[in-house]
C-alpha positions as CSV (number, residue, x, y, z in Angstrom):
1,X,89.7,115.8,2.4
2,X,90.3,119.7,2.1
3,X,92.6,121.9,4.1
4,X,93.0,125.4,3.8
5,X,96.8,127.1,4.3
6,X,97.6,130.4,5.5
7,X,101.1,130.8,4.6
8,X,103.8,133.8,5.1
9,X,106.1,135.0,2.0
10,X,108.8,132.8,1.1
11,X,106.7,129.7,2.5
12,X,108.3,126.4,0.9
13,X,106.5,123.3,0.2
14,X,109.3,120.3,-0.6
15,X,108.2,118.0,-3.8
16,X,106.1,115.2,-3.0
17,X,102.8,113.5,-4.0
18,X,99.5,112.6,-3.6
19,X,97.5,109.4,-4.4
20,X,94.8,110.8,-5.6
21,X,93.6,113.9,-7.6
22,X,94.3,117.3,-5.9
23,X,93.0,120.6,-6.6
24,X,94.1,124.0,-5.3
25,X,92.4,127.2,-5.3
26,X,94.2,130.2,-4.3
27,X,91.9,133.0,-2.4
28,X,94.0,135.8,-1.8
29,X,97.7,136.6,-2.8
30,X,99.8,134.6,-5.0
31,X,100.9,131.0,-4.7
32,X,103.5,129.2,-7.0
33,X,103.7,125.5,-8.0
34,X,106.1,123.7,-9.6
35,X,106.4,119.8,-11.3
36,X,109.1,117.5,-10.5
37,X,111.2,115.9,-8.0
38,X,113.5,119.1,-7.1
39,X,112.8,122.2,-6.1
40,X,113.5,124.7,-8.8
41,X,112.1,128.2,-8.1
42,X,112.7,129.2,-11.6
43,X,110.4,126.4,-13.4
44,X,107.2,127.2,-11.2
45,X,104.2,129.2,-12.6
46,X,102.5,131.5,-10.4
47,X,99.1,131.6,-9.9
48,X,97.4,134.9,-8.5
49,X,93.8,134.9,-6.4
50,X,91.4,133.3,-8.4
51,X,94.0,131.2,-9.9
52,X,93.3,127.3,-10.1
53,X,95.4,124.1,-10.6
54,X,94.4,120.5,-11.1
55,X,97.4,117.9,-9.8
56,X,96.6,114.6,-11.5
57,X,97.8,111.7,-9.0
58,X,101.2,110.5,-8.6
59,X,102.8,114.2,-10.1
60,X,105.7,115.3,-8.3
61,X,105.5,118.5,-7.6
62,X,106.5,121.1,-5.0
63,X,105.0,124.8,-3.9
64,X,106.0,127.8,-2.9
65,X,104.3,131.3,-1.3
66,X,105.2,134.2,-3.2
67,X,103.2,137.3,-1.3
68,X,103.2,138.2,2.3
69,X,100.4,136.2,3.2
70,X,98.8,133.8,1.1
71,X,95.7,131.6,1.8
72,X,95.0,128.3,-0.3
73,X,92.4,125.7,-0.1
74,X,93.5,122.3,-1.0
75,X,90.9,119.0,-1.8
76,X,92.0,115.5,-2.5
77,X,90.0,112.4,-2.1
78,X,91.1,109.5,-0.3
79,X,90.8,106.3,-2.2
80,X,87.6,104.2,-0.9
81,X,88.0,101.1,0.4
């Protein structure tokens, strides 16, 4: 599955998880992530256009917009039955 976000400045994500694998590209402004099961805006790492992370499985972890708009593309696969 892939989505792709369009989100304002500020833009929160609450901690949560995926079953599978999930990678996020950012394509224009800067989006933040963060690992754990509380939001903490001071532990996340910013990652500008261009910028890449891999989520293994099962990570908590949480998100955050830090430009006025930002747009993302997210891919996770859904298990196979």
């Amino acid at each position: 599955m892939s989505s792709r976000l369009k989100m304002p400045a500020g833009y929160k994500i609450n901690p949560h998880w995926h079953p599978t694998d999930e990678h996020v590209t950012v394509i224009t402004g800067t989006f933040a992530l963060g690992m754990g099961e509380k939001f903490d805006a001071a532990a996340m790492k910013d990652l500008p256009a261009g910028g890449y992370a891999l989520l293994p499985a099962q990570m908590r972890h949480y998100a955050m917009s830090k430009t006025a708009s930002i747009d993302a593309g997210s891919t996770a696969w859904a298990p196979s039955r």
